[in-house]
N, C-alpha and C positions, 0 to 999 in steps of 0.2 A: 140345307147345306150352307154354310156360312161363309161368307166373302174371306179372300186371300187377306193375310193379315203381313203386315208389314213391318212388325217391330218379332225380329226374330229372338229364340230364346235359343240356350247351350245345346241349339243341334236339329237340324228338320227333315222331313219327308212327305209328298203331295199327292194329291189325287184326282184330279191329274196326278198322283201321286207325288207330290214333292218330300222326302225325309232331308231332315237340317242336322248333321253330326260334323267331325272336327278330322283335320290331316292335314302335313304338310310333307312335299317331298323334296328330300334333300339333294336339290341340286344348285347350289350356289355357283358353283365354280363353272369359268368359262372354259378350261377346257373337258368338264363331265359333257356338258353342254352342248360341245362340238364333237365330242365321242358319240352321243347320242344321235345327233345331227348324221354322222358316218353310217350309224347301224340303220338309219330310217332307207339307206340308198335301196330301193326298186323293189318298196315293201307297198301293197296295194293303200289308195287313199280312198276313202269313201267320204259323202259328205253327208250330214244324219242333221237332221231340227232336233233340236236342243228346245228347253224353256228357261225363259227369264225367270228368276224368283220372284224377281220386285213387282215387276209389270204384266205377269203371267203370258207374254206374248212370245211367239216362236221365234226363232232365229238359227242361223247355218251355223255348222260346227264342220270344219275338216278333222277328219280322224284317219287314224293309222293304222293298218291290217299289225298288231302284236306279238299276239301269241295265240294259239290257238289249239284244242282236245278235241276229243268226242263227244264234247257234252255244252262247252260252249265258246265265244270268239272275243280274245278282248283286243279292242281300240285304243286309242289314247290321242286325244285333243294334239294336233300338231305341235299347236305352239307352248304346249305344257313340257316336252322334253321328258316322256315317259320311257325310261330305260326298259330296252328289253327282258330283264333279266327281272324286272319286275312285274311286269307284265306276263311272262310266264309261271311269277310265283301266284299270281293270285289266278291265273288259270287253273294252279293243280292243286292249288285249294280250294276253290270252287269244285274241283270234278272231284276228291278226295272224301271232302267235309264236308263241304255246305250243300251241294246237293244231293247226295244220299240220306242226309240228316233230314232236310229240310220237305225232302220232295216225299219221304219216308214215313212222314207223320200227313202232308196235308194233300198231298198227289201233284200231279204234274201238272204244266201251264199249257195252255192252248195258245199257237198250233203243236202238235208233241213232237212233230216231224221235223222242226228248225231250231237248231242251239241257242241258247241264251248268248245275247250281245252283252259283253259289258262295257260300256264306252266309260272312260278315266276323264276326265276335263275339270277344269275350272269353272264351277258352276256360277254363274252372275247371279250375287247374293244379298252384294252391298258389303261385304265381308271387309273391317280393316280389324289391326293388330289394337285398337285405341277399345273397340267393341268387344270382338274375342268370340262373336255367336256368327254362326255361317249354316249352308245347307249343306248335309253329306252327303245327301244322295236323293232320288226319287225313280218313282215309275210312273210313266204317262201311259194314262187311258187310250190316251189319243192313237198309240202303235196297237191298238187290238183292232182299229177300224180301218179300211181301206180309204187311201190317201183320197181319192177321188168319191169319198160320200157327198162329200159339199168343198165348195168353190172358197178362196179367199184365204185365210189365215185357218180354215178349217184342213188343210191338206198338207197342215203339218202332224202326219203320221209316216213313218219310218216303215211300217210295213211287219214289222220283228217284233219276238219276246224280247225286248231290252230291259236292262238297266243303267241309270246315268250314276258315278259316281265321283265325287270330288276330291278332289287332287291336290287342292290350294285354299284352306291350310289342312285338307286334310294329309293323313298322311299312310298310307300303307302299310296294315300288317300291327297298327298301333290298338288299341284294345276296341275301340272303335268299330276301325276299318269293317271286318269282317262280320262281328254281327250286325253292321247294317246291311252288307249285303244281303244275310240271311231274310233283314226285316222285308227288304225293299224286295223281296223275293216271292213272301209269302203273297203281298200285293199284286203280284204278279199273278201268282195262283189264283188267290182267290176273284179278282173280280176276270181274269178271262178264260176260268173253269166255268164261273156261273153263268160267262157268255154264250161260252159254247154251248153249255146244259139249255139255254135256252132257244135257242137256233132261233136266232133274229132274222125276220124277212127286211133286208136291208134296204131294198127297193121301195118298202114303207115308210124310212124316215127321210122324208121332205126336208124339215124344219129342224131350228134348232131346238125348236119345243120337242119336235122328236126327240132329237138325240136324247135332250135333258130326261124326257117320261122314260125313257128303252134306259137310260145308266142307274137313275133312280130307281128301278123296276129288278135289277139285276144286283146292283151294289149293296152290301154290308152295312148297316148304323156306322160312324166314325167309332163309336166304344170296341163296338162286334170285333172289327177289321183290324184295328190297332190292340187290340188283346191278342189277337191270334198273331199277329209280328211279335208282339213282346214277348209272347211263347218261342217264335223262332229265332230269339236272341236267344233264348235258354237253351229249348236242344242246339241251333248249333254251337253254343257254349259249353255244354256237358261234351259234346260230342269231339271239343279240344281239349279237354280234359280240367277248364275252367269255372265249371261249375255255374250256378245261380249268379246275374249281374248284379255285383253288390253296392251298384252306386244305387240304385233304384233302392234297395232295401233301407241302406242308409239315410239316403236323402228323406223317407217317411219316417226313422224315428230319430232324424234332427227336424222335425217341422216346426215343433216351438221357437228352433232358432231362427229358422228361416223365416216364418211368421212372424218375429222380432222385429228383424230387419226389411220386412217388406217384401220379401224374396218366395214367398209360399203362401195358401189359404187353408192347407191340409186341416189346421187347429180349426177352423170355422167350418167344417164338412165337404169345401172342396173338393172333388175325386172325378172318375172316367165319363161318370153317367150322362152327364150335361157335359157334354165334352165342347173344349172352347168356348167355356164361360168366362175367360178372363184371360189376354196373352200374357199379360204380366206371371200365369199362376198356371203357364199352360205345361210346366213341368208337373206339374199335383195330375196331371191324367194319365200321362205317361208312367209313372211311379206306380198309384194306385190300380192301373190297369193290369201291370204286371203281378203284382199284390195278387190282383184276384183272381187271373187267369193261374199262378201257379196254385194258387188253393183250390181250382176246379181240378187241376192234375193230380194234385193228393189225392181227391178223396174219390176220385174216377177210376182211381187205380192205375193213372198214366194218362199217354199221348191220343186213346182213341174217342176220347170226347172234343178234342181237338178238330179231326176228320168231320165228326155229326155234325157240329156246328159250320163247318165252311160249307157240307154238303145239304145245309139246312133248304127246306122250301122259304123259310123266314127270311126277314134280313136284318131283324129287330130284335127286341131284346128277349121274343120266344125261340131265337134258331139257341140261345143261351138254354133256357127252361127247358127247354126241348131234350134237349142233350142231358141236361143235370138230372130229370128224371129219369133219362134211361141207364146214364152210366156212375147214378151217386148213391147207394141204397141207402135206404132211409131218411132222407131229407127233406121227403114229400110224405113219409108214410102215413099220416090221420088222414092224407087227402087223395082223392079218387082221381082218375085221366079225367071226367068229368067237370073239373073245379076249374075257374075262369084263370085263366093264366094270368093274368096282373097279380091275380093274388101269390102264383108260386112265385113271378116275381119277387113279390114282397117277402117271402119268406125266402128266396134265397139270400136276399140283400142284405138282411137281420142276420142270417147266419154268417155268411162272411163278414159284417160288422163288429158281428159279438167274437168271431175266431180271433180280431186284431188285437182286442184286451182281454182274451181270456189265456192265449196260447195255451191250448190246450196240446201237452205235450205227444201222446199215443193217440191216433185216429179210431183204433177198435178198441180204447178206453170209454167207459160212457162221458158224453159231452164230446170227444173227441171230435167232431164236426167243427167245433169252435177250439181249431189251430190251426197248426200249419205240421204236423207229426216232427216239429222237428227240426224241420230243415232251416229254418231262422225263428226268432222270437222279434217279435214288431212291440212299440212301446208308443201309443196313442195320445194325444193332446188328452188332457183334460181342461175343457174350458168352463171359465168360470164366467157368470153374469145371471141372469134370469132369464134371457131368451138369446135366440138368435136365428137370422134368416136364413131358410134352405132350399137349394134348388133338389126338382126330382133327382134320388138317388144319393143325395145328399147326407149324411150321418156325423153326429158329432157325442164326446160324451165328457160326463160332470161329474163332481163327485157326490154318492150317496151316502156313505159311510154306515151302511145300513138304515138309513132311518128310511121311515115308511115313506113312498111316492104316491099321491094320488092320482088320477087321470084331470086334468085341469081340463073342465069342462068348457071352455070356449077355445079349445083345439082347433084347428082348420082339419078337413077332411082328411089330407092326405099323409099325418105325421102319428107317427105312430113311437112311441114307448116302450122299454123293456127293462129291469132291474139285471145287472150281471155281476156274479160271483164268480171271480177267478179261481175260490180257491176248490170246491165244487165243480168249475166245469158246468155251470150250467145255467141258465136264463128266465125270469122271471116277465112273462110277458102283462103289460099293464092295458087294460082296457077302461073302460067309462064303469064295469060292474068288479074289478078287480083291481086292489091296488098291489104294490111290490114292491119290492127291497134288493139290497146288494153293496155290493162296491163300489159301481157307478149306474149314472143311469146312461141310456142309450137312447137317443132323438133322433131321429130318419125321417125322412121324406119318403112315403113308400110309393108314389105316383110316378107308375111307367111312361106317361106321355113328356115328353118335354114342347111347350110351345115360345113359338121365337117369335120376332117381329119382322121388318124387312130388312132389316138390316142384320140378321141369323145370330142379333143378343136375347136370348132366352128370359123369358116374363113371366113365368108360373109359378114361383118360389113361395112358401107357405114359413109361417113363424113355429117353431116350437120352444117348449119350452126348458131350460133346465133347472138346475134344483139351485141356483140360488147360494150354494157353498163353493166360497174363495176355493179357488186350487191351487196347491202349496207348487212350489218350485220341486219339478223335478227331473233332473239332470237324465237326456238319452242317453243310450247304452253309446257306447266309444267316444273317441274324438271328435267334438264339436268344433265344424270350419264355420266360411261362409262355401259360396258354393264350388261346386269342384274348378278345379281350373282347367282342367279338360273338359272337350267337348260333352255332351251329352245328348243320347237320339229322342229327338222331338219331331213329330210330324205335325204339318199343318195340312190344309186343301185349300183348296182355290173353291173358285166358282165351278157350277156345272157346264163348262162350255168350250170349244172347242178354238 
């Protein structure tokens, strides 16, 4: 688990869940201000721990009883001046949208019996106008445990399914706002369904060592859990009638640009798997996660490999393989239940890599596992040089231009090879006894383990190699920016601890 990071990128969420996204609400004028100030008269106050972003350390928040459904209760930070009339809209979008949608695909949060809090405040981020990156939201672990497990700075638990969301600059209702609710939702789900599923003898955790063994023991890989949010930015994005989030698609077939400018690593194989290998490049997980989770939906036939995966026994990259075999046919089919999972692994990783440059356009076309049916076309760096370094899960591609690739025989273990023809639809895999051909070639990392040091910067990275042919300039599909000027949802975590 890798220490809280401090240099934030266009948008976050924590775990202690913290998500970092963008809003502001428009109350400049002193008398909305003192209107607001009127509607608060003899509305219940409660006071709730908050977390700091910077310092990961608890602190008091006064909030304000809002608005309130069936289904959940929202707050609003006193001195943020949240109008009523907003705070009931995002109530009955909440109970309308986001949780039928959300709760529909991945099940309900524990306990089932108590409404989701949404508390609104200005979350302490470091946030000015000169930077432009803030946190939009999070969910803390910390409200699943009872406030009195341990003494000190550890009894900052709330007691609630909560969510914290930001207020300052985020802003309400803005395209933002509401899929991070959904994200910082799923989080909610997922680690205090797996809680409950395990029924922890509380009275056993002494120590912080405890707690750390019993979250670790329960929680999601950082890829796992943050694939499944970037799922529920989609459904609850289809489910408002907006469709697929298209900054994320965007943002990977401008990487060349990004990667220009400094701004991206996507060109160099960057992506989910090694998640938080670089803050500067911690939007390339985010992107690419979504990437992949929506090609699991394709070819799963929908949202119910989404379920297998949170309800996995795993918490690694087999609750992934797990699912793909049960709900993807054909993807596995030369290999038995039998066959070591590292290795479906590996072949799912290949196939989603080769889907990014083959777009293969019909799913029940042959090849069709290498697209996306459709629903967008992705357009992949092609990097030029003769090698380059890759962390597990890592993939990058070159150009072949058909000519024959050999298997370079002083390969490291874990990189693997494949020749791919766009126009075919289909992949030439390269071994040490087999060479291959295509349009590009394809270099991966296929090594499931990722190993870190103490300080949670990742050290296993292996060389492979590519073909050695210039890649000519070529221009992504639309409007080339630099990065959006809007927020953007980025989640980081903290440390394991409370």
């Amino acid at each position: 688990m890798q220490l809280l990071r401090y240099r934030f990128c266009p948008s976050v969420f924590v775990f202690l869940f913290l998500l970092f996204c963008s809003c502001k609400l428009p109350l400049a004028q002193e008398d909305a201000e003192s209107s607001v100030d009127e509607s608060y008269a003899g509305k219940e106050r409660r006071d709730f721990y908050a977390i700091n972003a910077l310092s990961n350390a608890p602190y008091s928040v006064r909030g304000v009883h809002l608005a309130e459904n069936d289904v959940c209760i929202v707050y609003g930070e006193y001195s943020a001046k949240v109008p009523l009339s907003t705070a009931e809209e995002i109530a009955r979008e909440y109970a309308e949208r986001i949780a039928p949608s959300i709760t529909g695909v991945f099940g309900n949060y524990y306990p089932k019996n108590k409404k989701l809090i949404i508390l609104l405040l200005d979350i302490l981020d470091g946030y000015s106008k000169n930077d432009g990156t803030y946190v939009a939201g999070y969910f803390s672990v910390k409200d699943i445990f009872p406030k009195n497990l341990m003494s000190g700075s550890n009894e900052a638990s709330n007691e609630e399914p909560m969510l914290y969301i930001d207020i300052n600059p985020g802003k309400p209702g803005d395209d933002n706002f509401y899929p991070t609710i959904a994200h910082e939702l799923q989080h909610l789900i997922n680690f205090s369904s797996r809680y409950e599923k395990s029924n922890p003898d509380l009275d056993s955790i002494k120590t912080q060592e405890d707690i750390d063994q019993f979250i670790a023991s329960v929680q999601q890989d950082d890829w796992v859990d943050e694939g499944l949010s970037s799922a529920a930015e989609y459904i609850y994005s289809k489910a408002s009638g907006n469709g697929h989030i298209q900054d994320k698609i965007k943002y990977y077939n401008e990487a060349k640009n990004y990667y220009d400018k400094g701004q991206s690593n996507i060109a160099r194989g960057n992506n989910f798997f090694t998640w938080g290998e670089n803050d500067t490049f911690l939007y390339d997980d985010y992107a690419t996660v979504y990437l992949f989770f929506q090609w699991l939906r394709i070819h799963a036939n929908g949202t119910s490999i989404y379920r297998a995966i949170i309800e996995s026994e795993y918490t690694d990259y087999r609750a992934v393989t797990t699912a793909a075999r049960q709900h993807i046919p054909g993807l596995f089919e030369e290999m038995d239940s039998t066959d070591d999972q590292s290795w479906e692994w590996e072949r799912l990783l290949e196939t989603w890599l080769a889907a990014n440059y083959i777009n293969a356009p019909k799913k029940e076309d042959t090849g069709g596992l290498f697209g996306y049916n459709s629903e967008f076309t992705l357009s992949p760096v092609m990097l030029g040089g003769k090698n380059v370094s890759l962390y597990p899960g890592e993939g990058v591609y070159s150009e072949l231009e058909g000519e024959l690739f050999s298997y370079p025989q002083s390969s490291p273990t874990h990189i693997r090879y494949a020749g791919l023809d766009g126009t075919e639809n289909l992949i030439n895999r390269i071994s040490q006894d087999i060479s291959g051909r295509g349009n590009a070639l394809l270099t991966f990392n296929a090594n499931s383990t990722v190993t870190r040091n103490k300080y949670g910067v990742p050290t296993n990275s292996e060389l492979g190699t590519l073909t050695g042919i210039a890649s000519p300039e070529r221009p992504a599909p639309g409007r080339t920016t630099g990065l959006p000027a809007k927020p953007l949802p980025i989640d980081i975590r903290p440390p394991l601890r409370f």
